[in-house]
C-alpha positions as CSV (number, residue, x, y, z in Angstrom):
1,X,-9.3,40.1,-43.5
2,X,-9.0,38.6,-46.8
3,X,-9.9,35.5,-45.7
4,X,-13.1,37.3,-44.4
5,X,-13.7,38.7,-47.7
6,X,-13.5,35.3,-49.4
7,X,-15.4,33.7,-47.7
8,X,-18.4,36.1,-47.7
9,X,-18.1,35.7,-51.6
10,X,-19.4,32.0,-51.1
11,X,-22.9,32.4,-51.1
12,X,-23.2,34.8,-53.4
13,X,-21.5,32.6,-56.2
14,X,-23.8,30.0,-54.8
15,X,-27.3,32.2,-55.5
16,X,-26.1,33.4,-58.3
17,X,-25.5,29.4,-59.5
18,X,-28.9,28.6,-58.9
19,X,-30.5,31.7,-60.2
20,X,-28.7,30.9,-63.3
21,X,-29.9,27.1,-63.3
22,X,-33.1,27.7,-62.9
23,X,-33.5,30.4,-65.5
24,X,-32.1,27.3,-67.8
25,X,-34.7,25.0,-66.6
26,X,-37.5,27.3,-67.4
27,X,-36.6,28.4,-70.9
28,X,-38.8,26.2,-73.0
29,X,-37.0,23.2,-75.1
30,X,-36.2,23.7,-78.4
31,X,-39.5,21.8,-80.8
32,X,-37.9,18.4,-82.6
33,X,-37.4,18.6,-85.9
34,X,-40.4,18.1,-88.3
35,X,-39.6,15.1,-90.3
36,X,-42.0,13.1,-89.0
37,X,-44.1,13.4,-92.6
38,X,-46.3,16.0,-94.7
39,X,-49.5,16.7,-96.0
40,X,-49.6,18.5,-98.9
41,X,-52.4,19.5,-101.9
42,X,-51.4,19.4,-105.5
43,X,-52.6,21.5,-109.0
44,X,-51.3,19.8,-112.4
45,X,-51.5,18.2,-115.4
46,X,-51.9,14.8,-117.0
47,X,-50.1,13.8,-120.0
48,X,-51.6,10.6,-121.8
49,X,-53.4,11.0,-125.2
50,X,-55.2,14.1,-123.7
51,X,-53.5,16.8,-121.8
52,X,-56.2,17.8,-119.0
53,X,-55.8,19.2,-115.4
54,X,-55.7,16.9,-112.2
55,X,-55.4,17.7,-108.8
56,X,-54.6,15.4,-105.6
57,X,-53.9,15.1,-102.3
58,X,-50.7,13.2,-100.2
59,X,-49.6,12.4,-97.3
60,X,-46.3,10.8,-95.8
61,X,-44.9,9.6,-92.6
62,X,-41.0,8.8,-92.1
63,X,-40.1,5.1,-91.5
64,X,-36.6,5.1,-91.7
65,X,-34.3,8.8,-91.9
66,X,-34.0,8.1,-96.1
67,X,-37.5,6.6,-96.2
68,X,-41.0,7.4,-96.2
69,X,-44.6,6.0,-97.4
70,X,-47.0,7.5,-98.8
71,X,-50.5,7.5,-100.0
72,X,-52.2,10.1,-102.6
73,X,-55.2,10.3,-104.0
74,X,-55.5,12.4,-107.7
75,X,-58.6,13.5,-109.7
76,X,-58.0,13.7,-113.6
77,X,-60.2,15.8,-115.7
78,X,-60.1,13.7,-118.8
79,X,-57.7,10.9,-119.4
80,X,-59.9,9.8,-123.2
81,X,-57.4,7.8,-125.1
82,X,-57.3,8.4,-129.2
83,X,-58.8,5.5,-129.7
84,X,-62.0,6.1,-128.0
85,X,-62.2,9.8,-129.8
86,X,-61.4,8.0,-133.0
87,X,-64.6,5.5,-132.5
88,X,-66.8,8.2,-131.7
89,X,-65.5,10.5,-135.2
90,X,-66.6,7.0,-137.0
91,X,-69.6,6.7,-135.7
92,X,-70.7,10.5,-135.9
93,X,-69.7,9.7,-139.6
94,X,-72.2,6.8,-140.0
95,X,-74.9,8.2,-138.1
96,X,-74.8,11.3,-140.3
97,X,-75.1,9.7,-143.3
98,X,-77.6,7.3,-142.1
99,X,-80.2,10.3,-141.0
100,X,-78.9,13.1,-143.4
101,X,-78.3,15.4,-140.5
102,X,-75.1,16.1,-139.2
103,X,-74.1,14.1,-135.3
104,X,-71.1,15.4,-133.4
105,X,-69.9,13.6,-130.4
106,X,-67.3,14.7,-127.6
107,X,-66.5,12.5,-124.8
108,X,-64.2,12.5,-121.6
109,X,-62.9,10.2,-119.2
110,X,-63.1,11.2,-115.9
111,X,-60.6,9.9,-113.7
112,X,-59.9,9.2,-110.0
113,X,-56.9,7.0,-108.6
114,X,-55.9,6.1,-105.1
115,X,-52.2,4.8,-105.0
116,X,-49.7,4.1,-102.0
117,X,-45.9,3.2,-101.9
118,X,-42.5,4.4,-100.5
119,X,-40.4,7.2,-101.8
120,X,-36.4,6.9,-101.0
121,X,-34.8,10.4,-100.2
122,X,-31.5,10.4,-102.5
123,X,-30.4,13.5,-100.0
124,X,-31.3,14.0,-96.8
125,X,-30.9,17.7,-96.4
126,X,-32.3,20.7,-94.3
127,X,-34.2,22.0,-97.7
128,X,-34.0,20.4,-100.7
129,X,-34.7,16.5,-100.6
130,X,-34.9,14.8,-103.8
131,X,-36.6,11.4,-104.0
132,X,-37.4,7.9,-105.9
133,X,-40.4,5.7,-105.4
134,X,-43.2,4.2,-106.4
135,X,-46.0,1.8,-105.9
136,X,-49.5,0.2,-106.6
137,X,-52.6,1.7,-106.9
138,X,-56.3,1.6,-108.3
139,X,-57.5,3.6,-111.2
140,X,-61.6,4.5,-111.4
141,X,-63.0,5.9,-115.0
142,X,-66.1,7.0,-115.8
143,X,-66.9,8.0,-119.1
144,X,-69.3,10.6,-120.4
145,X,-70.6,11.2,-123.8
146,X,-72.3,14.1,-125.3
147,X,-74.0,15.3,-129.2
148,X,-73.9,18.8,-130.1
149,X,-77.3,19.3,-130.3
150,X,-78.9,16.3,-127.7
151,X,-76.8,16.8,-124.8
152,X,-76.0,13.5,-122.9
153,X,-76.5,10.5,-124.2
154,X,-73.5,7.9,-123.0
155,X,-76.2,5.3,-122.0
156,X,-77.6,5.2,-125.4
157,X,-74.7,5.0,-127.2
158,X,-72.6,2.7,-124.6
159,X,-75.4,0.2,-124.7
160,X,-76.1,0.4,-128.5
161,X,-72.3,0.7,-129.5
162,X,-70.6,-0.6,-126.3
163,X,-66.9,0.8,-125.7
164,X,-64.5,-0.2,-128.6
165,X,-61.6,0.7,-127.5
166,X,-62.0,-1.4,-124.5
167,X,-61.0,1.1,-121.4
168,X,-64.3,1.2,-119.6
169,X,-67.0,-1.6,-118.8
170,X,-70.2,-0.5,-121.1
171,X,-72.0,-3.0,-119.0
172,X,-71.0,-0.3,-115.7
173,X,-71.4,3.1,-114.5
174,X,-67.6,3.3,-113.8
175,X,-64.4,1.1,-114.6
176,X,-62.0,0.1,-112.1
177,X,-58.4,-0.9,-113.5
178,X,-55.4,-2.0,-111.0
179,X,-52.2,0.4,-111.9
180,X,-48.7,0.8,-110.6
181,X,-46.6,4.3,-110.8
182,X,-43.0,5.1,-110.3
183,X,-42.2,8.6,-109.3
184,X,-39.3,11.1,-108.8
185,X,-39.1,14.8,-107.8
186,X,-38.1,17.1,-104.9
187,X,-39.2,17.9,-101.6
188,X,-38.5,21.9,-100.2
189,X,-39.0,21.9,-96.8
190,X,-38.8,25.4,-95.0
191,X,-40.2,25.7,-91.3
192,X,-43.5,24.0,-91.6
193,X,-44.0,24.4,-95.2
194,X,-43.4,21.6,-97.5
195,X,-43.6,21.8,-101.5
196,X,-43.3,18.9,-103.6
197,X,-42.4,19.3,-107.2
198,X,-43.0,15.7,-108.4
199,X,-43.5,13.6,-111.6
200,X,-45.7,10.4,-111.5
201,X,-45.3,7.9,-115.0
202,X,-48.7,5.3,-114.4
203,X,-49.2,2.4,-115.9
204,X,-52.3,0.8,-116.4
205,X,-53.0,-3.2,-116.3
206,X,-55.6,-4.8,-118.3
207,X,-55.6,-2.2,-121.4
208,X,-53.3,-2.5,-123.8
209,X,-50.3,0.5,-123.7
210,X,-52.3,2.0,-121.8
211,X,-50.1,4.7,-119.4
212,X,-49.9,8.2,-118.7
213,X,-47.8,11.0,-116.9
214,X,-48.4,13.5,-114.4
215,X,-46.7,16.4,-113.3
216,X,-48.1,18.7,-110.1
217,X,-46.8,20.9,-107.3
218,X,-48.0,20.7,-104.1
219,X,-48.1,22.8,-101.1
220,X,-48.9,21.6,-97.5
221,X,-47.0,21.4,-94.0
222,X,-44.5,19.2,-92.2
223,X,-45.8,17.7,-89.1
């Protein structure tokens, strides 16, 4: 009789197997982890010989677990060096005394740079990922000039004057100028969300000490 009883057990261990397998099987896999990059969009500012807002886009894709490339593009709101705002004090100066009426110029440099590198993740961890990097890039300015009381007049004074302080082609509507930065900051990674606290330093080639900072946060998503 117990034998009997056994034995009638069997099956029901056996349903109660498969029933239990294929509950297993239909329970949807666990998503991979999201480290295969980020996109993210970034508010800051620009430290050179003006201080001025910037803003910029990046994106990154892993190529190695500690390494990933990048590419970012950045708009600067006004990236005038001293000089430049020193040539124009001078010649408001002259041209006031030359027609006995008082000229006032203010100018910016507009500023738009596309760069691409590598960043090395110093720690790898589940949130906080601090990094090192850098890389070349291309730097466009365009410069505008204004008088208190005429409005625009960059052509004018570009052609007649020229561009002292030698930053932007007078000749050109806009100045293109080959850079390389080197960068450092933290990545916060939480779900999908990514924020990047980052600091850029940029150096510009073909002007003389010509380089600036950058400091931004952005926020985007893992993908």
């Amino acid at each position: 009789m117990t034998a009997f009883k056994r034995f009638s057990l069997v099956p029901c261990l056996v349903l109660l197997t498969a029933t239990l397998a294929a509950a297993q099987e239909g329970r949807p896999a666990a998503p991979p982890p999201l480290d295969h990059g980020y996109m993210t969009g970034a508010a800051g500012a620009s430290f050179a010989d003006t201080r001025a807002a910037t803003f910029g886009v990046e994106i990154a894709e892993s190529l190695h677990p500690r390494v990933q490339a990048y590419m970012a593009f950045n708009y600067f709101d006004n990236l005038l060096n001293d000089q430049a705002a020193s040539d124009l004090a001078d010649l408001g100066d002259f041209l006031t005394d030359l027609h006995d009426r008082p000229w006032e110029f203010h100018a910016r440099d507009r500023g738009l740079a596309f760069s691409g590198g590598a960043k090395y993740l110093l720690s790898r961890g589940p949130t906080f990922r601090p990094y090192v990097g850098g890389g070349p890039g291309v730097l466009n300015l365009q410069r505008t000039i204004t008088e208190r009381s005429i409005g625009d007049i960059t052509d004018p004074v570009l052609v007649v004057f020229g561009a002292p302080d030698g930053f932007i082609e007078a000749s050109e509507k806009s100045t293109f100028r080959a850079m390389a930065e080197f960068i450092a900051g933290v990545g916060v990674a939480h779900g999908r969300s990514y924020v990047d606290v980052g600091y850029r330093y940029r150096k510009v080639f073909h002007i003389e000490s010509f380089s600036f900072s950058q400091f931004t946060v952005g926020v985007g998503m893992r993908f």
